[in-house]
C-alpha positions as CSV (number, residue, x, y, z in Angstrom):
1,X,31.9,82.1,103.6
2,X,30.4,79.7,106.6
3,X,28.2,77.1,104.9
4,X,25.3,75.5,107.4
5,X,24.1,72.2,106.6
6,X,21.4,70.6,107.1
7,X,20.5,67.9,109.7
8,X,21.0,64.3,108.3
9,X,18.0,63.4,110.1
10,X,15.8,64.9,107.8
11,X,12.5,64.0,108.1
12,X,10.5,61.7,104.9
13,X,8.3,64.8,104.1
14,X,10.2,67.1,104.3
15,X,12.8,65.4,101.9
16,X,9.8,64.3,99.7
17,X,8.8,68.2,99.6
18,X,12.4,69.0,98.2
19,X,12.2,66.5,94.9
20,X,9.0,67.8,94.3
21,X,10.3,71.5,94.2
22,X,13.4,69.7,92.5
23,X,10.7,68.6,89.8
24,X,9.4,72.1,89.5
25,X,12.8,73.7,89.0
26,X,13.8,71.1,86.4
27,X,10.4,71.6,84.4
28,X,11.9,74.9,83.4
29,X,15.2,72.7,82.2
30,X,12.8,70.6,80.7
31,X,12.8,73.1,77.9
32,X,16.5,72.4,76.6
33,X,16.0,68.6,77.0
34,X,13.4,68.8,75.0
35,X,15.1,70.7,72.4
36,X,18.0,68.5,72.3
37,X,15.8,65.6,72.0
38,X,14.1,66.8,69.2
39,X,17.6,67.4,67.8
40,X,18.7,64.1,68.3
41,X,15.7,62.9,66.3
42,X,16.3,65.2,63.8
43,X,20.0,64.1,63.1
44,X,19.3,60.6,63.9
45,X,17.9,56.8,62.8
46,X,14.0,58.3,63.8
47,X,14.2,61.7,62.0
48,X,10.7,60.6,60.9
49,X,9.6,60.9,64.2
50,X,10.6,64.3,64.0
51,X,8.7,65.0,60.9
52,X,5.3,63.4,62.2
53,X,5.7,65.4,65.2
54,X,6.6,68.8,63.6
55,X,3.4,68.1,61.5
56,X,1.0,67.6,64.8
57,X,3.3,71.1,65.4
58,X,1.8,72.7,62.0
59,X,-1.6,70.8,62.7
60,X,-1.8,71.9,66.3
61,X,-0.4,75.4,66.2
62,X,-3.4,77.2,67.4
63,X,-4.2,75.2,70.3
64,X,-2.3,77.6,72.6
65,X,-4.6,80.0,71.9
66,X,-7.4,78.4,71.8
67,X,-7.8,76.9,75.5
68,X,-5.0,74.8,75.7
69,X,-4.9,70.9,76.5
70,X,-5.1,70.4,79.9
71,X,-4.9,67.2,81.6
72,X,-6.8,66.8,85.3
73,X,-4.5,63.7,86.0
74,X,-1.0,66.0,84.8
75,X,-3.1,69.3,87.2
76,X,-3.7,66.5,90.2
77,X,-0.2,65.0,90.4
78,X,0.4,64.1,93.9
79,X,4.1,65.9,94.1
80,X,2.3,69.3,93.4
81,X,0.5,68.7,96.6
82,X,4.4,68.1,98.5
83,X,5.1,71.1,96.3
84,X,3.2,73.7,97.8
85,X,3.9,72.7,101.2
86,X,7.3,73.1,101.0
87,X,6.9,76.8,100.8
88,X,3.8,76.4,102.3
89,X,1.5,78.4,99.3
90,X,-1.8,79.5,101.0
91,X,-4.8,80.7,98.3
92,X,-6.7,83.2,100.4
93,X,-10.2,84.3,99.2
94,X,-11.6,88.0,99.7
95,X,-14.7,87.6,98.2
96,X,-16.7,85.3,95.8
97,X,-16.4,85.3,91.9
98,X,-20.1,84.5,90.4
99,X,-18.8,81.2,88.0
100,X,-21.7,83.1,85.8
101,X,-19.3,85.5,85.0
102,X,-15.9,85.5,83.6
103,X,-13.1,86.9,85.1
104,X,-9.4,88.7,84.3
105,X,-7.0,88.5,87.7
106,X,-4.1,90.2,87.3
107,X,-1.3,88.9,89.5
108,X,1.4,90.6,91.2
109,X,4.2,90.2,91.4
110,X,5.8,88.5,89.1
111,X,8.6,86.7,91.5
112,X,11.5,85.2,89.7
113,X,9.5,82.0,88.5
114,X,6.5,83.0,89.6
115,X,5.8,79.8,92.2
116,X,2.1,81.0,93.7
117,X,1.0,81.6,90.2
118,X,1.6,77.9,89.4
119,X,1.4,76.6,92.7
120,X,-2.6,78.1,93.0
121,X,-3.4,78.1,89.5
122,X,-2.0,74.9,87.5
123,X,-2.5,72.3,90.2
124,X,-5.3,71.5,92.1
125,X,-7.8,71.1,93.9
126,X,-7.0,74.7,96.2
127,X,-8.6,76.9,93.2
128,X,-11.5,74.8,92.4
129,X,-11.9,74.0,95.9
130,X,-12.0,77.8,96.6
131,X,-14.0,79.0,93.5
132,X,-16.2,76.3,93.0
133,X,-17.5,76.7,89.2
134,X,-14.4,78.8,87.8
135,X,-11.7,77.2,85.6
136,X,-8.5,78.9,85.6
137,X,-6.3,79.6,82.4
138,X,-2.8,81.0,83.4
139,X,-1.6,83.1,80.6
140,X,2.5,82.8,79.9
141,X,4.7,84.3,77.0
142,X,3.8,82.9,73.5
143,X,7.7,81.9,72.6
144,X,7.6,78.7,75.5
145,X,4.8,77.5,72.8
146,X,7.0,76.6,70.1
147,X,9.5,73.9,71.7
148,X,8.4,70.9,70.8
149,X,7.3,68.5,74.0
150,X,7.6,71.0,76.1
151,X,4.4,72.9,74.4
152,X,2.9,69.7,75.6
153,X,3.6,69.9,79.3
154,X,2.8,73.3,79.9
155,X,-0.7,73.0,78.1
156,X,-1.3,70.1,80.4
157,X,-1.0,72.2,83.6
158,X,-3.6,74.6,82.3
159,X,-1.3,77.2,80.7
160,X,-2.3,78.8,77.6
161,X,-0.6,81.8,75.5
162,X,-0.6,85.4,76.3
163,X,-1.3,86.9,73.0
164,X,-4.6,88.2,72.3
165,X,-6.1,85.9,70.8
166,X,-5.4,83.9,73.5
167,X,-7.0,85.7,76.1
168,X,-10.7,86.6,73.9
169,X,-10.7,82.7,73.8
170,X,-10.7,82.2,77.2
171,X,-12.8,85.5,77.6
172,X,-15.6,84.8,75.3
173,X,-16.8,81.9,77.4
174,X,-21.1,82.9,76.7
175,X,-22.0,80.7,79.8
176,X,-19.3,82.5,81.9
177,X,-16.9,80.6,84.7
178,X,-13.3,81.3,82.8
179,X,-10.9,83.3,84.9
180,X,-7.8,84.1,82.6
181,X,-5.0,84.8,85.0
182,X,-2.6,87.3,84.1
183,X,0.9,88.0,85.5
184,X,0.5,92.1,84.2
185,X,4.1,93.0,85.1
186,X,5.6,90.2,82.8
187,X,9.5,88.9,82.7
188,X,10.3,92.7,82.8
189,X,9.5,92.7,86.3
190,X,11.3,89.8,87.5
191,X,14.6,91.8,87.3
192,X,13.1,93.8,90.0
193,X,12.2,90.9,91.9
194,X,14.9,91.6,95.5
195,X,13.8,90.3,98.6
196,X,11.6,93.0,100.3
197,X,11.1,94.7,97.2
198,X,7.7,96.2,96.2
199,X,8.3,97.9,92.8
200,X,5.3,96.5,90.3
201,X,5.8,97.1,86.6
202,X,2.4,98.6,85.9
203,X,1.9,101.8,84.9
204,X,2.4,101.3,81.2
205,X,0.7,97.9,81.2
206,X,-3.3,98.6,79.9
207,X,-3.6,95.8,77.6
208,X,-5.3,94.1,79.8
209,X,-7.4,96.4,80.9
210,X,-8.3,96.7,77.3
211,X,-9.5,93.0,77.0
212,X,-11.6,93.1,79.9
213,X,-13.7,96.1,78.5
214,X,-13.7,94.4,75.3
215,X,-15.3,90.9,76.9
216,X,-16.8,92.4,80.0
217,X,-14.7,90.4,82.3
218,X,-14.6,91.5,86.0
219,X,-11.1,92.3,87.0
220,X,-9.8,90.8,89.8
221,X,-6.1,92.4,91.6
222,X,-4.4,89.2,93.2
223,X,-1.4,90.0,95.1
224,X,1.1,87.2,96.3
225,X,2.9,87.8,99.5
226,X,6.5,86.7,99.7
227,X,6.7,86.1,95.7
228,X,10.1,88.2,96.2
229,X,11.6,86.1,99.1
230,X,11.8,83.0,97.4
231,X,15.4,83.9,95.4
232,X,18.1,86.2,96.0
233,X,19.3,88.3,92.9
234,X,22.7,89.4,92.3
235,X,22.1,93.7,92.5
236,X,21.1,95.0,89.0
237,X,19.7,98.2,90.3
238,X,18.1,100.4,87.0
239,X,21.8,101.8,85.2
240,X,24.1,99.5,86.3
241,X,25.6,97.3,83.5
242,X,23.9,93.8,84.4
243,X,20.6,95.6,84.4
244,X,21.1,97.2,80.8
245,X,22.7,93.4,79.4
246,X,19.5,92.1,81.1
247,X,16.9,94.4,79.3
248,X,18.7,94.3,75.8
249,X,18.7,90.5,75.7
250,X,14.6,90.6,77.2
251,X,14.5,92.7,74.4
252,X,16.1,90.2,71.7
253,X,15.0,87.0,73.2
254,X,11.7,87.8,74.6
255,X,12.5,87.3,77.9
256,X,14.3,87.7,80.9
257,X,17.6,86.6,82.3
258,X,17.6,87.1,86.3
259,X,20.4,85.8,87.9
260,X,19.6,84.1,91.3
261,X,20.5,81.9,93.9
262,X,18.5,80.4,97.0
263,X,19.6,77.2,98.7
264,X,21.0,73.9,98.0
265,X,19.2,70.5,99.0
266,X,21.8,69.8,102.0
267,X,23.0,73.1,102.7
268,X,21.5,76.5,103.1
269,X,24.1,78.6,101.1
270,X,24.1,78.3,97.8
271,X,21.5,76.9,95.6
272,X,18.7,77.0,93.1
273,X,16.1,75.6,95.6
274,X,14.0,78.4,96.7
275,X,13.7,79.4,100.3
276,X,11.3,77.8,102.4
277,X,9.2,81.3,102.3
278,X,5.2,81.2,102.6
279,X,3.5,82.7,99.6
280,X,0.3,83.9,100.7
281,X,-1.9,85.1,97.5
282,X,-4.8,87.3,98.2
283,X,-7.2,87.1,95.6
284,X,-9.3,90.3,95.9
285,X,-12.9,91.4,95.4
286,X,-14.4,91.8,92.0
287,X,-14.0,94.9,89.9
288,X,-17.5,94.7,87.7
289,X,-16.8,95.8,84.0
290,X,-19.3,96.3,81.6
291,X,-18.4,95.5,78.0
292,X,-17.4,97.9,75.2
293,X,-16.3,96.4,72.3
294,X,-14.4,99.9,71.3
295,X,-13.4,101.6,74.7
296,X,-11.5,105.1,74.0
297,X,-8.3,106.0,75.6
298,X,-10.2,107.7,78.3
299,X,-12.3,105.2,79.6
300,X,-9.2,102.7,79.4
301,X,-6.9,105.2,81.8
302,X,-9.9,105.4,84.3
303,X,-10.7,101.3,84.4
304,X,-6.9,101.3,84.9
305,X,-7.0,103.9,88.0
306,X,-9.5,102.3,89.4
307,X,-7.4,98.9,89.0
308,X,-4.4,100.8,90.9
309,X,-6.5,101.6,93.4
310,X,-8.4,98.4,94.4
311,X,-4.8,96.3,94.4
312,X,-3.2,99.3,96.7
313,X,-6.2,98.6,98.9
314,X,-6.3,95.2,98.3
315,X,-2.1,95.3,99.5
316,X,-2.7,97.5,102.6
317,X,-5.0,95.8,104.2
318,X,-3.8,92.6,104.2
319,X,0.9,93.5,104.2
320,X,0.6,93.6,108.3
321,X,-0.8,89.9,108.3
322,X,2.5,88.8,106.3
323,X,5.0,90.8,108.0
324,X,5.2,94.0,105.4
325,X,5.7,96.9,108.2
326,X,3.6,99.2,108.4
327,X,5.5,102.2,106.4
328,X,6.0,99.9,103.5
329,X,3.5,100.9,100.5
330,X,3.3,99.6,96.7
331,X,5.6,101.5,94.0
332,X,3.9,101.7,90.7
């Protein structure tokens, strides 16, 4: 295997760019140092530490699912800014979104680690900047809620639970300018998440389209070009034996377990820094909902339609600006 490295000459910000990617990838193994530190408590000369801090847990249990805690100085850290321009990550607006309403975007795809979601959506100022009046609540499995610490700097980025309860919260807003943001095909999809690929786990997924009758949120289709480039992911193609390890442990543990490789920070063989890709993600027009507190099954599968319809749109006319040839279409 021929392994290219990288000038030594590399320029300040473009090596700045790197550690705060490196930062991002280590958040997510900020979850077992987290748990080991609270085992270390546990087993240790502070194990009341532990105890005052699992009762703020008991105390504080809800707050996930009831807005969060976010913290502007955590959401305006300068490496986020180096972070997106590594990639770069672009926000591109369609159309306004009225800050008197709220709003449900459903994002697509889901990507390995789904960078444009955080990128656009936990740090600012591109979403405010963009949506002037809107506050964005990015909605992510309930289960990265309950390690301790790590709860802490999740919430502070702006990320709140998935469950239900979670999104009415955010939802319910009277005065209007919440825009939950939902990732609708979930870790299920990331398996499918190849290089080029286009398959969106979504035909079975009306939950959400459930919520927004309920609250009479807008739906919004978002779609993020060159989610799927970022990581290369060894083949698990639907049957093989990975894929059907893969799905029984999403199935025990929540979620999934895609293996993937990108780059390294001095060479560009091997890795778990992500490709310098552009993610460009297309927020689309407004689909206008009007609430029903009990929709039937009916007017559910024709909101959802609908849905399919405006994010094919949304896809096609925007997939020759991002280099998506022309034959290439969405696979529901």
């Amino acid at each position: 295997m021929k392994v290219e490295f990288a000038p030594i000459n590399i320029p300040l910000k473009r090596r700045i760019q790197t550690v705060a990617v490196l930062q991002w990838i280590f958040s997510f193994l900020l979850l077992e140092f987290c748990c080991g530190f609270f085992v270390i408590l546990i087993l240790g000369n502070f194990w009341f530490l532990a105890v005052l801090y699992l009762l703020w847990l008991y105390l504080d249990w809800e707050t996930p699912c009831a807005g969060g805690r976010r913290s502007q100085w955590v959401r305006s850290w300068t490496v986020w800014k180096y972070f997106r321009e590594y990639f770069p990550i672009h926000l591109i607006k369609t159309s306004e979104l009225n800050p008197n309403h709220n709003y449900l975007l459903g994002f697509h795809p889901h990507g390995v680690l789904v960078a444009g979601a955080f990128g656009n959506f936990c740090t600012d100022p591109t979403f405010k900047n963009l949506f002037p009046g809107l506050t964005p609540y990015l909605h992510i499995m309930p289960i990265w809620f309950g390690c301790p610490f790590f709860r802490e700097y999740i919430m502070s980025a702006g990320m709140v639970s998935a469950s239900k309860e979670s999104v009415s919260y955010v939802l319910n807003n009277e005065g209007g300018g919440h825009a939950s943001v939902i990732v609708i095909g979930g870790a299920e999809e990331s398996l499918n998440a190849h290089p080029g690929s286009l398959t969106l786990n979504i035909l079975k997924r009306k939950g959400f389209i459930k919520m927004a009758l309920k609250h009479g949120a807008h739906l919004v289709p978002v779609f993020s070009f060159g989610e799927n480039e970022l990581f290369k992911q060894v083949a698990n193609p639907k049957g093989s034996w990975l894929r059907n390890v893969q799905e029984k442990l999403q199935k025990i543990m929540g979620f999934a377990l895609p293996l993937f490789h990108a780059r390294g920070v001095f060479q560009y063989s091997f890795g778990l820094i992500p490709y310098r890709q552009p993610i460009h993600t297309v927020v689309g027009s407004p689909i206008p909902v009007k609430q029903n507190l009990n929709p039937t099954n009916e007017e559910i599968d024709q909101l959802h339609a609908l849905y399919l319809q405006k994010l094919k749109k949304l896809f096609e006319e925007h997939k020759s600006n991002y280099g998506i040839p022309e034959h290439k279409s969405l696979i529901f």
